[in-house]
C-alpha positions in Angstrom: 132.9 84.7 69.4 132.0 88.4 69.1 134.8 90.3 67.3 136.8 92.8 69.9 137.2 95.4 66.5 135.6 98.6 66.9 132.6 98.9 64.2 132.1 102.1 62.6 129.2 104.2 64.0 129.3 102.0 67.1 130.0 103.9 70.2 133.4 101.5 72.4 132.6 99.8 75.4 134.6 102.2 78.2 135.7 100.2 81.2 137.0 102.3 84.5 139.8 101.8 86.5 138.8 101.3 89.8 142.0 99.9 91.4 142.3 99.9 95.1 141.1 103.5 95.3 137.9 101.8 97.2 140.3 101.6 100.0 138.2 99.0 101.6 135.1 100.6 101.6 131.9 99.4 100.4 130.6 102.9 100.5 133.1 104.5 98.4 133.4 101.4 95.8 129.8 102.4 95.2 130.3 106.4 95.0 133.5 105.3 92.5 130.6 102.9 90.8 128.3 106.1 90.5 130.9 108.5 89.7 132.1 106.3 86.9 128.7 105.7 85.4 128.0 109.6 85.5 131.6 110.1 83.3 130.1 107.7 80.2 131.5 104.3 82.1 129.8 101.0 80.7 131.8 99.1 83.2 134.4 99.6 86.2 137.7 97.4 86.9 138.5 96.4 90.5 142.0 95.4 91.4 142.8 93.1 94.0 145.9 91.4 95.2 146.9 89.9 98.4 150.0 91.7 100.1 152.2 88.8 101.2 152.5 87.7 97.6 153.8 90.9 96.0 155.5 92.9 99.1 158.1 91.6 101.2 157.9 93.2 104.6 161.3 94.6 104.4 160.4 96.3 101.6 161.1 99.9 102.3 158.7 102.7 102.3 158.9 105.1 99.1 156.0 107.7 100.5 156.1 110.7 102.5 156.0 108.7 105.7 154.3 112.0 107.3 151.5 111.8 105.5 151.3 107.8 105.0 152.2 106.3 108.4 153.2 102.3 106.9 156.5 101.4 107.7 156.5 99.6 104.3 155.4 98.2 101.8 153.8 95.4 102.7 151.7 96.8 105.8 151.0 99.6 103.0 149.4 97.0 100.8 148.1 94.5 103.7 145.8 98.2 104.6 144.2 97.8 100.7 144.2 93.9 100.3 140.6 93.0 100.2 137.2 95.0 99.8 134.0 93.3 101.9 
């Protein structure tokens, strides 16, 4: 097993966070891809989740409605669940 310890004059192993900021989209999981690469990213970090296991659907909204029309949490995070 390789040791996890940073070794001097090595340069870390940077890993970004992705998250659900893809929003579904092939296309922009790619740009975030490239746009991570061209920052000094070895690596990027995807999150996924499925919504009916973390959000009830009474669970109330805490956005600006206005701007973010799901009634609550969970249609929020059924919108973001997967990336094809």
């Amino acid at each position: 097993m390789k040791s996890i310890f940073l070794k001097k004059n090595k340069r870390p192993f940077i890993i970004a966070e992705v998250g659900v900021n893809h929003e579904c989209s092939i296309v922009k999981a790619k740009k975030l891809i490239l746009n991570a690469k061209k920052a000094g990213a070895d690596a990027v970090k995807f999150q996924t989740y499925k919504a009916e296991l973390i959000a009830s659907k009474n669970s109330p909204a805490y956005w600006d409605t206005k701007k973010e029309k799901s009634k609550n949490q969970y249609e929020l995070f059924k919108k973001y669940d997967q990336l094809n």
